[in-house]
N, C-alpha and C positions, 0 to 999 in steps of 0.2 A: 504494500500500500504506500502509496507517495503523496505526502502531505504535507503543506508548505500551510505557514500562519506568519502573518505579519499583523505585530499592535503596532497602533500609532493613538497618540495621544497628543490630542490638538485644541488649542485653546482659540482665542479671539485673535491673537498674533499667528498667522501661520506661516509666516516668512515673508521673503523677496516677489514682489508683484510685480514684473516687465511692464516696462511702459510699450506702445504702439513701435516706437522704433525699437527696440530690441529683439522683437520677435521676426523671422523673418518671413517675407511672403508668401512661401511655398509652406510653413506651417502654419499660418495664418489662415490660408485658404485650404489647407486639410483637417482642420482644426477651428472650424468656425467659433467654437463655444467657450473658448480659454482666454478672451477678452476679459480682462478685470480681474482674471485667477493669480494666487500666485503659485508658485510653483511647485506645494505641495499639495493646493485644491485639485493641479493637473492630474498631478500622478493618482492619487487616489478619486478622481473621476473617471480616467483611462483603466487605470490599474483594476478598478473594482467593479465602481459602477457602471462604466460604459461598456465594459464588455462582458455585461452579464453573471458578473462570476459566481460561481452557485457557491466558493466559501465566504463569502464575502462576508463581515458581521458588521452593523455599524450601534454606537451607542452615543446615542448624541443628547449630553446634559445641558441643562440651560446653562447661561452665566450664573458667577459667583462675582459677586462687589467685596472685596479687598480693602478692611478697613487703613487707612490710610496713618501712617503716626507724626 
């Protein structure tokens, strides 16, 4: 049996988001939907959700407000 698991743990920061010029045309235009992503929204929409993937698990907690000192 071959089974691969990957956790990711992702808050409100989820990294570097490419602006329009850094991404380049030809994945722009294959990748219509990565507009505004950054680059770890990519992978785990490619990775997981856009292709279906039947291990896929997602747990998505609200915010937490971070008392401040």
């Amino acid at each position: 049996m071959n089974i691969n698991c990957v956790h990711m743990s992702v808050s409100e920061r989820v990294g570097w988001v490419p602006t329009d010029n850094e991404v380049p045309e030809a994945v722009k235009s294959s990748y219509r939907w990565i507009e505004g992503l950054s680059v770890t929204e990519m992978e785990i929409m490619h990775g997981a959700y856009r292709k279906d993937n039947p291990n896929g698990a997602y747990d998505v907690s609200p915010s937490v407000q971070h008392p401040q000192n």
